[in-house]
C-alpha positions as CSV (number, residue, x, y, z in Angstrom):
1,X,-10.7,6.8,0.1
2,X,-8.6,8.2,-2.4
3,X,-7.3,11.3,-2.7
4,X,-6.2,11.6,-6.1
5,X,-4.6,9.6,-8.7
6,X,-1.7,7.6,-6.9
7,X,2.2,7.8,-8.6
8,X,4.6,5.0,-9.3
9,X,6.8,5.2,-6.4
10,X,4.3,6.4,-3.8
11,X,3.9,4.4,-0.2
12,X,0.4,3.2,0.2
13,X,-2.0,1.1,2.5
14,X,-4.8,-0.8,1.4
15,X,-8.2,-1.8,3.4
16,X,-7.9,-4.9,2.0
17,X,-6.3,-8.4,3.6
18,X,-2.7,-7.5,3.2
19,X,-2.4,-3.6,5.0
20,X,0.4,-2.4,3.9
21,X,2.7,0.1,3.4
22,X,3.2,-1.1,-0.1
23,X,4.7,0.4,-3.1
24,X,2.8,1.6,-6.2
25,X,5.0,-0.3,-8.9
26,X,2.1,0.5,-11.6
27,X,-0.7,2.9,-12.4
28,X,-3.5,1.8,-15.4
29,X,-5.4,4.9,-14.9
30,X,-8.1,3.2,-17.6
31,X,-9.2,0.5,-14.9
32,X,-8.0,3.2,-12.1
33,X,-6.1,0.0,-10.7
34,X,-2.5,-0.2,-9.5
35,X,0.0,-2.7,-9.0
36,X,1.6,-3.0,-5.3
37,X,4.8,-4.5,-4.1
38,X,5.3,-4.8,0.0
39,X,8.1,-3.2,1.9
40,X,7.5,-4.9,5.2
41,X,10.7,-6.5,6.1
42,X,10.6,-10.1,6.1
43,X,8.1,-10.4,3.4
44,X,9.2,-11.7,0.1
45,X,9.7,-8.7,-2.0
46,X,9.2,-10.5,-5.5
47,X,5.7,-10.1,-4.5
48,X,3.7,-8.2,-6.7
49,X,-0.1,-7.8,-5.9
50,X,-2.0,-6.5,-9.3
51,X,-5.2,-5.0,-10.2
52,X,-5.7,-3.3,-6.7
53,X,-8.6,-0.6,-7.0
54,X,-7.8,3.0,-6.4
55,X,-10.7,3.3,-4.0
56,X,-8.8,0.4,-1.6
57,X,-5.7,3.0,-1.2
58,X,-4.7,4.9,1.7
59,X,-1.4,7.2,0.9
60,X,1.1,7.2,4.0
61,X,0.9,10.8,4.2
62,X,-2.7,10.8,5.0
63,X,-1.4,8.8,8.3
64,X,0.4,10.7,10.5
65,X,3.9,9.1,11.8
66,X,2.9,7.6,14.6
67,X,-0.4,5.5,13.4
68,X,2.6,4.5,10.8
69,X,4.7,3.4,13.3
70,X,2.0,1.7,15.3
71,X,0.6,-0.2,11.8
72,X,3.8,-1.6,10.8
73,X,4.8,-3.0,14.3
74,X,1.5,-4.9,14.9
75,X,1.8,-6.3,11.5
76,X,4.9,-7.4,12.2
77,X,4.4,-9.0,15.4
78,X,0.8,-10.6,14.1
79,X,3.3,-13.0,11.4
């Protein structure tokens, strides 16, 4: 689902459990893993979720603004 080879700093979404929009905090291109932090507000942001696969992300700009929009208000109202 990837695109290409995601950035420190970059807003992503992941098909797995958590959603997103998350931020890449670190890139191991060996594994092609990342580490994500959420940005929801609300959510504790000492959270770091590690070894997330490449092939799970889904960068924001591949959304367009609305299906953003949309995404982050039902995951706030499904807490």
């Amino acid at each position: 689902m990837t695109k290409g080879v995601p950035r420190i700093g970059d807003l992503v979404f992941t098909q797995a459990k958590h959603g997103g929009p998350f931020l890449v905090v670190a890139v191991y291109a060996d594994q092609q893993t990342v580490d994500l932090r959420p940005v929801k507000p609300g959510k504790q942001m000492n959270f770091t979720d590690r070894g997330v696969p490449w092939s799970t992300l889904r960068f924001a700009d591949e959304e367009d603004a609305s299906q953003v929009a949309a995404r982050i208000v039902k995951e706030a109202t499904e807490q």
